[in-house]
C-alpha positions in Angstrom: -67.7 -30.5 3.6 -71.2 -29.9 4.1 -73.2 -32.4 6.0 -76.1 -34.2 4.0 -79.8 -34.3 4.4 -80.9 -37.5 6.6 -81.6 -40.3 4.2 -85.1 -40.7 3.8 -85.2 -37.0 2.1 -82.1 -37.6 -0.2 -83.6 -38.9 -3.0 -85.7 -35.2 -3.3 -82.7 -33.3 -3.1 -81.0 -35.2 -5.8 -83.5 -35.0 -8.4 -84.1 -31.6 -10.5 -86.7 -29.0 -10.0 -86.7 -28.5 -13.7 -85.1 -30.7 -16.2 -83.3 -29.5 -18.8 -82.4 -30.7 -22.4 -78.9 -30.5 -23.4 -79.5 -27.6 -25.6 -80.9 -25.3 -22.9 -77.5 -25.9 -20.6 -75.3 -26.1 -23.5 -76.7 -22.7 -24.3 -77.0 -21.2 -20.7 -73.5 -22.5 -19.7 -72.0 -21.5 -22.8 -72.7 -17.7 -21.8 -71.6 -18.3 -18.3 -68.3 -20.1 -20.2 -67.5 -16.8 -21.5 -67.0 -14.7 -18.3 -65.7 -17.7 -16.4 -62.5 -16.2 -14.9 -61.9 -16.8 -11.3 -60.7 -20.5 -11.7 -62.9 -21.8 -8.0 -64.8 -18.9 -7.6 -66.8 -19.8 -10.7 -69.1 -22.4 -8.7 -70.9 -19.7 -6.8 -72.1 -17.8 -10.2 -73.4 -21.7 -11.2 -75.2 -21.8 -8.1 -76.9 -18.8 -9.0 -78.0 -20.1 -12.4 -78.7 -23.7 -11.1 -80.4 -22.5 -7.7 -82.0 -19.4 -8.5 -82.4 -18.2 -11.5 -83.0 -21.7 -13.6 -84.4 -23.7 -10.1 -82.6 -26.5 -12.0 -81.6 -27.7 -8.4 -81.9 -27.5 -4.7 -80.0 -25.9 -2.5 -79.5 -29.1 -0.7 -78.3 -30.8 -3.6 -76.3 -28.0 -5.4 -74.2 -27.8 -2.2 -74.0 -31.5 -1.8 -72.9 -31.6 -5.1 -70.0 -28.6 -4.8 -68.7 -30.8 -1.5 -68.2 -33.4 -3.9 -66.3 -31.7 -6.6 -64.1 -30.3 -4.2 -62.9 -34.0 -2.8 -62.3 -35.2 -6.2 -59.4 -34.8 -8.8 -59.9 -32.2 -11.4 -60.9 -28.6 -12.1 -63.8 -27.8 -9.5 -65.5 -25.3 -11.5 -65.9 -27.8 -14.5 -66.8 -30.8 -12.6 -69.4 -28.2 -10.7 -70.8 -27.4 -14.0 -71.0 -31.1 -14.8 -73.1 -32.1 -12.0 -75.4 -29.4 -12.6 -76.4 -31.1 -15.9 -76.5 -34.3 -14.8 -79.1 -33.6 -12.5 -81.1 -31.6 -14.4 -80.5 -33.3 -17.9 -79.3 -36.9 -17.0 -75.8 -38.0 -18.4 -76.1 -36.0 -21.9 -76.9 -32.9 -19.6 -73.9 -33.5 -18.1 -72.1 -33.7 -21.0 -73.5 -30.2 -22.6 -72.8 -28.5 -19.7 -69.5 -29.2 -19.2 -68.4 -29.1 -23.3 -70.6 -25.7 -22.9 -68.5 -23.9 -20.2 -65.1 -25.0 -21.3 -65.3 -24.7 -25.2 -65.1 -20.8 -24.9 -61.6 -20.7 -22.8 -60.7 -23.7 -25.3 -61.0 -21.3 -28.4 -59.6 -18.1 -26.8 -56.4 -20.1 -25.7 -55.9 -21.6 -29.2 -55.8 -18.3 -30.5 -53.6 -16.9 -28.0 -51.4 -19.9 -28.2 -50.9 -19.0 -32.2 -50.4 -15.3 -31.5 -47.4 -16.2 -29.0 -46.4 -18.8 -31.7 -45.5 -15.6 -34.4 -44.7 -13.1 -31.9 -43.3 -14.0 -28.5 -40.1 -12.6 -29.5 -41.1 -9.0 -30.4 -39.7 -6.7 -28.2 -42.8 -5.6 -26.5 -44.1 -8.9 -26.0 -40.9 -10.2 -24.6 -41.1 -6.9 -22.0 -44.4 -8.2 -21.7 -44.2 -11.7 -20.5 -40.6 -11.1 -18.8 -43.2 -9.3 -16.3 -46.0 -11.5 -16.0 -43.3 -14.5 -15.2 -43.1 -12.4 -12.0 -46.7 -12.3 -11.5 -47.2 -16.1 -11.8 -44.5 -16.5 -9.0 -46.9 -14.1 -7.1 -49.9 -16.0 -8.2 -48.5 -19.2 -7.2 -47.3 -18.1 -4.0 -50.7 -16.4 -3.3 -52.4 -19.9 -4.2 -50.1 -21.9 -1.8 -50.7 -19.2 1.0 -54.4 -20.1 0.3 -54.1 -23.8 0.2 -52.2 -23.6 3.5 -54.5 -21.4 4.9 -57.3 -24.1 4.8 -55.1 -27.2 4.6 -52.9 -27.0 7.1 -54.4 -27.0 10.4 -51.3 -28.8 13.1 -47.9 -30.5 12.9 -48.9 -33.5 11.2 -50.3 -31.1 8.3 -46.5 -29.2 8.8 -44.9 -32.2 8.2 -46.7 -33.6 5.0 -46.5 -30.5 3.4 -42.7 -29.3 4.3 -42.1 -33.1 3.0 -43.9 -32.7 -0.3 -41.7 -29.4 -0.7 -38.7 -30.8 0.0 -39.1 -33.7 -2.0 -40.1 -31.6 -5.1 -36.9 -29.7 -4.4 -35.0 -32.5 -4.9 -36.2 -33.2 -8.2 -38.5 -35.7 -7.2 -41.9 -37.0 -8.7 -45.3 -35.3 -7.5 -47.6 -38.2 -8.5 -44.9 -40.0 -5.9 -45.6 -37.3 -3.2 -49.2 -37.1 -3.3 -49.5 -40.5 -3.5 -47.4 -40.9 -0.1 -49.2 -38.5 1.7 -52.4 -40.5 0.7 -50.9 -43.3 2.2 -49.6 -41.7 5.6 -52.9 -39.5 5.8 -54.6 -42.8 6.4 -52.1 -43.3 9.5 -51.8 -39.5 10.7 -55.4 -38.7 10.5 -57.3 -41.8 12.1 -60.9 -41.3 13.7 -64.1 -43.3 13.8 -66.1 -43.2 10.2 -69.7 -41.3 10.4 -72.3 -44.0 10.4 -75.5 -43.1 8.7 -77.7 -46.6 9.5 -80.1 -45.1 7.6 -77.8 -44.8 4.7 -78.9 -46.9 1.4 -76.8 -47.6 -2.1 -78.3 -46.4 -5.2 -81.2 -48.2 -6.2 -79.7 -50.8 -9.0 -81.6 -49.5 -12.2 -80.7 -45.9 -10.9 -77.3 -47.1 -11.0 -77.5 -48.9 -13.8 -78.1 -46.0 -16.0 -75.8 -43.2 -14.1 -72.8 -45.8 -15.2 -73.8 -45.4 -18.7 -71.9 -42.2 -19.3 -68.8 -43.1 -17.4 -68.6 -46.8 -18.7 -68.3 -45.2 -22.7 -66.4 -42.2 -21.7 -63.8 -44.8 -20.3 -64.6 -47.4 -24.1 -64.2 -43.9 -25.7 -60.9 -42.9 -23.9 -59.4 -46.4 -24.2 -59.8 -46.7 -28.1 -58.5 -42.9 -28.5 -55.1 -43.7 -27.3 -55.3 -47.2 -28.9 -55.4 -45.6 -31.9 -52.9 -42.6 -31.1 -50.8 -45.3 -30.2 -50.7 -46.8 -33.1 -50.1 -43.7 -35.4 -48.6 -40.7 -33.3 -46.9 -41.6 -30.5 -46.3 -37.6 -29.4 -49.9 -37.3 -29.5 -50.4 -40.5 -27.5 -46.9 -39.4 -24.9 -49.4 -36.0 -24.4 -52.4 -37.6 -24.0 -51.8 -40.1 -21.7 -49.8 -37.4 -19.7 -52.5 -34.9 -19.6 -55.3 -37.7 -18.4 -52.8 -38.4 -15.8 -52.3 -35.1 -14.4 -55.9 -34.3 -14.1 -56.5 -38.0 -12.1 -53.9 -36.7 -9.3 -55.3 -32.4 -9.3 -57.2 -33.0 -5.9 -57.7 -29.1 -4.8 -59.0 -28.0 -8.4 -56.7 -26.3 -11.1 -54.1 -25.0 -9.2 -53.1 -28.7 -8.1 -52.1 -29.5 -11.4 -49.3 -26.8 -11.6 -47.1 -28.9 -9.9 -47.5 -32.3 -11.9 -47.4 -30.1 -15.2 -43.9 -28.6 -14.5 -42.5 -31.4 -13.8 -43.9 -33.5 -16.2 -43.6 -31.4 -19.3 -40.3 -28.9 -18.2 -38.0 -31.5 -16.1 -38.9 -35.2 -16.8 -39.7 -34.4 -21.4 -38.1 -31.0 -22.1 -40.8 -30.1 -24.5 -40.3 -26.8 -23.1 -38.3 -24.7 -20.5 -39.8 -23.5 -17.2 -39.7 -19.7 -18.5 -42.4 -20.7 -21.8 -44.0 -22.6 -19.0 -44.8 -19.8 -17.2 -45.9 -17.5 -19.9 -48.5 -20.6 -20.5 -49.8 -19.6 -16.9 -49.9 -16.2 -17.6 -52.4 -16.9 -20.4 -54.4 -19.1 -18.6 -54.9 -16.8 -16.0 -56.5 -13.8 -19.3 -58.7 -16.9 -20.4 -62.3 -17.8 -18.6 -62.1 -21.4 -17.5 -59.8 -23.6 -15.0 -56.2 -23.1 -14.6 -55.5 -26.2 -16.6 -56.2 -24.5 -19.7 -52.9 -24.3 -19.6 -52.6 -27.8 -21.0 -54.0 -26.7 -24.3 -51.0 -24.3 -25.3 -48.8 -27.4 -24.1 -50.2 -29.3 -27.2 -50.1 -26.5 -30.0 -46.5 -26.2 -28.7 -46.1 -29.1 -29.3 -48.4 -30.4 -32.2 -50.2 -27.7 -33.7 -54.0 -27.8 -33.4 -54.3 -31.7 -33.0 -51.8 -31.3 -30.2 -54.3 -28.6 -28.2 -57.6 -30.3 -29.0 -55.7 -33.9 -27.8 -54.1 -31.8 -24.1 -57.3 -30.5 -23.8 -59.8 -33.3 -24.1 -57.3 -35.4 -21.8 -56.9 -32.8 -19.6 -61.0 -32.8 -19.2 -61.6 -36.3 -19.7 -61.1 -37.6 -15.9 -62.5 -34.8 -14.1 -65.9 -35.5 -16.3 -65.9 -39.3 -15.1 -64.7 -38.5 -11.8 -67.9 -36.4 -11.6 -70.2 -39.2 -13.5 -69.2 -42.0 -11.6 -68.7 -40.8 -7.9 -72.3 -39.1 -8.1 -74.3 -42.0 -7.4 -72.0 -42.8 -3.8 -72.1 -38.9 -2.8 -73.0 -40.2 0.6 -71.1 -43.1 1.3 -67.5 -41.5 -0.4 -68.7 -38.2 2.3 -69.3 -40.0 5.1 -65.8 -42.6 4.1 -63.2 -41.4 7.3 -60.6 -43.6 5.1 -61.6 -41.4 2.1 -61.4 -37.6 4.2 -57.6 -38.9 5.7 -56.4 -39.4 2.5 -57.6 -36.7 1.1 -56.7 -34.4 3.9 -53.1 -35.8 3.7 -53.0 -34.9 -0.4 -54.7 -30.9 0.2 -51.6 -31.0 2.5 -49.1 -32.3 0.2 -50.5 -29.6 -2.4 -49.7 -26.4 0.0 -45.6 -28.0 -0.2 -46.0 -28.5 -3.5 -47.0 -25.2 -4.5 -44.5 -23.5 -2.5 -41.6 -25.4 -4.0 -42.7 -24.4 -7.5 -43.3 -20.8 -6.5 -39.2 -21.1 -5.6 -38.2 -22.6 -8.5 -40.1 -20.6 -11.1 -38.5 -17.5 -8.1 -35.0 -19.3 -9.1 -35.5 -19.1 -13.5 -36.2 -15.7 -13.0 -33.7 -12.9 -13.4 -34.6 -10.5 -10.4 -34.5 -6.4 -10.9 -35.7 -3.7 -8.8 -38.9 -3.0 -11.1 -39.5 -6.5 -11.0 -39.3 -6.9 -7.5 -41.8 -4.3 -6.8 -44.2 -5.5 -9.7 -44.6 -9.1 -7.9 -44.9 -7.8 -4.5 -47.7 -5.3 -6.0 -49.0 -8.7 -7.2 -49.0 -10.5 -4.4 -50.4 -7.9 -2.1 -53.4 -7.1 -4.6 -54.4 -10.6 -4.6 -54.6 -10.8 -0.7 -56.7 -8.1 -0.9 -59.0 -9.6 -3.3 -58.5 -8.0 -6.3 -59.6 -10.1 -9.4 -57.0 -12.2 -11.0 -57.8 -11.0 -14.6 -57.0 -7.6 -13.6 -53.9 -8.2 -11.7 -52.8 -10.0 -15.1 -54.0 -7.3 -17.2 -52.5 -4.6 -15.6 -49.3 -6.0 -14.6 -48.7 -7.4 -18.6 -49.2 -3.5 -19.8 -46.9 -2.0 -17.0 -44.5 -4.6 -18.3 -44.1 -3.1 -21.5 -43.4 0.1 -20.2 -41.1 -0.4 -17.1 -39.4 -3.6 -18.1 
């Protein structure tokens, strides 16, 4: 994480160069929205907009701000976009931004999620995503190689994540494994907190008015499964789901893999691992965050109310993580109880990963041509080469090889 400016200059590095209104970064994020592929890699083309082309924000605070959405649940790339606009636009900013560089990944993966509706058993399409399932092992694999890369650093890193695997092997719950290596992260990874004595809370009328946002989203949120509740209880069963994967994705997109599968292939059935995996492959051709993913869930499983109800939930909490841990950027940076939980989770996540790269390895019926098509996968992506293309290219050789 990167370290913050002493405290008498932090107030200037918060505040905007040039506001915005919520058109102007409804408008500007829209366009970036539409070429957002890269899941992560996203934030660095919003820094360019923010930073230098739009001098919405500082560098200080733009990075500040990226640390942030990096140690909190939820897609980073969103949440990035989120915290743009709400410090050049205030809360509604915040709000236009992030509506603005989701909604085009939102449409594209409605239509998509209708075209595999008619014809995801055509005989090229089939050929199709029987080779992409191969390429989402790779891409998994690839992303747990990546997590584990940063995450796991000695034994005690070894150990949470080999338990997290194992325990995912067995069929157990990972809201129950990230939430115990957030508890023994506290033990394993002890040290003296970072004192700041120049360190001040947000003034109270400041704060006052940054809780707006997060205090209605929450009213908002509340009454929309009150009513769903009351009148469709799938609606309500994928709601509540979907706002409860995104609340334990610490890591970004990827870290919701995990909790999907289990949640929606092994604990409901509402659809097997295999149409599960062709959802990944689709989220990987759309711009936007992995979790995209959660919007062919709910066509799947309720038409067009069912992907506008996954996708707002999936949204929701990484929108009001970002609104209401904003105003204690400091103090939640500078928390050592706060960095040895969440190093124990990022760990948890590199275990978790790799067990669901062997089961999906384990639904999949293994050929020569296949064999060689993921480990082309694999290898291009440790070289670099863009997701989208691996995707791409891999889906067309399908049809002709497979």
């Amino acid at each position: 994480m990167s370290q913050l400016l002493p405290s008498n200059q932090q107030p200037q590095s918060l505040e905007p160069r040039n506001a915005a209104s919520g058109v102007q970064l409804f408008a500007a994020f829209l366009r970036l929205g539409l070429t957002a592929f890269g899941g992560p890699a996203m934030v660095a083309y919003i820094r360019e907009l923010a930073v230098t082309k739009k001098q919405w924000l500082s560098e200080e605070s733009f990075r500040d701000g990226a640390s942030l959405c990096q140690s909190i649940p939820g897609a980073t790339a969103m949440q990035t976009a989120a915290y743009v606009g709400l410090r050049a636009g205030g809360p509604l900013g915040a709000l236009a931004s992030f509506v603005g560089f989701g909604l085009p990944a939102f449409l594209l993966m409605v239509g998509l999620s209708v075209v595999y509706q008619a014809a995801h058993e055509l005989g090229p399409v089939i050929s199709a995503f029987r080779g992409l399932q191969v390429i989402v092992i790779a891409i998994i694999a690839n992303a747990a190689l990546t997590f584990g890369r940063s995450s796991v650093k000695n034994w005690r890193d070894v150990l949470l994540a080999t338990g997290a695997a194992v325990f995912l092997g067995l069929r157990g719950s990972p809201i129950l494994a990230i939430a115990a290596a957030a508890a023994l992260g506290l033990i394993l990874y002890r040290g003296r907190p970072e004192q700041d004595p120049e360190t001040r809370p947000p003034q109270r009328e400041r704060l006052w008015r940054q809780m707006l946002m997060p205090a209605i989203l929450a009213l908002v949120i509340a009454s929309g499964l009150g009513v769903l509740l009351l009148t469709d209880r799938k609606l309500f069963d994928l709601s509540a789901l979907m706002l409860k994967i995104d609340l334990f994705a610490f890591g970004g997109g990827f870290a919701s893999v995990p909790l999907m599968l289990h949640e929606v292939v092994e604990v409901r059935q509402w659809m097997d691992s295999k149409t599960f995996m062709d959802a990944i492959a689709l989220g990987q051709v759309t711009p936007g965050p992995i979790v995209i993913t959660a919007t062919f869930v709910g066509y799947q499983i309720a038409g067009l109310l069912g992907a506008v109800a996954g996708t707002i939930s999936i949204f929701a909490p990484s929108f009001f993580m970002v609104t209401v841990t904003a105003p204690y950027l400091d103090r939640l940076k500078d928390s050592v109880l706060f960095r040895g939980a969440l190093r124990g989770v990022l760990a948890s996540f590199v275990g978790l990963l790799f067990a669901v790269a062997v089961r999906f390895g384990l639904d999949v019926s293994w050929t020569v041509p296949s064999i060689l098509m993921a480990a082309a996968a694999f290898v291009a992506l440790r070289l670099k080469v863009d997701i989208l293309w691996v995707v791409l290219v891999g889906g067309a050789m399908s049809v002709l090889i497979l």
